[in-house]
N, C-alpha and C positions, 0 to 999 in steps of 0.2 A: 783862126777865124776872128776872135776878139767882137763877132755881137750876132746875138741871138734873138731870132725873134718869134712871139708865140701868138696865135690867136691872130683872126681876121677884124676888120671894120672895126669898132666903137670898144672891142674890151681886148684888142690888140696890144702887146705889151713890147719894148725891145731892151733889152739889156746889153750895153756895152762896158767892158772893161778893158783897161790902160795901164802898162806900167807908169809906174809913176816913183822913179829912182826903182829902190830893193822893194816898194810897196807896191800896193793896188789902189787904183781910184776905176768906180765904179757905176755906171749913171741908167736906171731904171727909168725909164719916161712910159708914157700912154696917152692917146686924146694930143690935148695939151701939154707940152713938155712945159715944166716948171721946176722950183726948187721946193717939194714941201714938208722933204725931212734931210738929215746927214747923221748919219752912223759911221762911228769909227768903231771897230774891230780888231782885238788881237788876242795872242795867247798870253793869258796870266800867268805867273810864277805862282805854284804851290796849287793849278788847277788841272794837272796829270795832261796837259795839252789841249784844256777845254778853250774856243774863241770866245771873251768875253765882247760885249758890245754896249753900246751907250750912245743913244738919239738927241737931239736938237731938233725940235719941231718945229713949223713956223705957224705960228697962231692959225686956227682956223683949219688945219689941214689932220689926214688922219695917216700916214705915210711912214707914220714913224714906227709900227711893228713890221715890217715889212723892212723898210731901212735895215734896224736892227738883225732880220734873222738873215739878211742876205749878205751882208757886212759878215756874218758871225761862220755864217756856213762856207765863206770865200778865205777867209781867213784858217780857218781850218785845216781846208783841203790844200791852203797854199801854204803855210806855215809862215805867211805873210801878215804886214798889216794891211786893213784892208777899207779905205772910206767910200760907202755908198752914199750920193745923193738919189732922193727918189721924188719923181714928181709925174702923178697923174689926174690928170683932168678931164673929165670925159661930162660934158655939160648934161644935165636931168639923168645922171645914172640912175639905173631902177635896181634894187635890191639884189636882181637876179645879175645884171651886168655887173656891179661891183663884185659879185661873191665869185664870177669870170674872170674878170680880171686878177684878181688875188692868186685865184687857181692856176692864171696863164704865168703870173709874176712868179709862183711857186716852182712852175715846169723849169720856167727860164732857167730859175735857182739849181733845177735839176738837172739839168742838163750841160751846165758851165764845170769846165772842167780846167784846172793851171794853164793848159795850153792854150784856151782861148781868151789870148791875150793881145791887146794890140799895142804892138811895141811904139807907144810914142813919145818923143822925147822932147822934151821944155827947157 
């Protein structure tokens, strides 16, 4: 399958992932696709095979926990490493539609599985 997508109109979310060599690259968008975090992802030495992860935020943006747990949980499940860009823009989001979106970015997360991979090559 390699992209999933959650949620209708304005807090619609799609997650696509890529091989990318032995690794994952990962691109959450919403609204407006944009760039407005990158998490990298993998499993530490001496953390019993826990994914660690670590954001790059771009000024201004809030994208960057969402990066991080989606990087962390793809890594995981793949025993890969794993870089998520995440960028959502959905113009006068109201309270109730961002905590949608989150929720729909979350399913996405739950729903991806190793095999939903799109094999492409650079």
């Amino acid at each position: 399958m390699g992209t999933i997508s959650v949620g209708e109109g304005r807090t619609a979310v799609v997650l696509r992932v890529e091989n990318l060599g032995r690794d994952l690259a990962a691109f959450l968008t919403g609204g407006e696709a944009h760039v407005g975090a990158v998490a990298v992802a993998g499993r530490a030495a001496g953390t019993g095979g826990e994914a660690l992860a670590d954001a790059i935020v771009a000024p201004g943006h809030k994208e960057g926990p969402l990066a991080e747990e989606g990087a962390a949980l793809m890594a995981a499940l793949s025993g890969r490493t794993c870089v998520m860009i995440v960028g959502i823009h959905v113009e006068d989001a109201t309270p109730a539609e961002i905590e949608q979106i989150v929720a729909h970015a979350r399913e996405a997360f739950a729903l991806w599985t190793p095999d939903d991979v799109v094999d492409q090559r650079y």
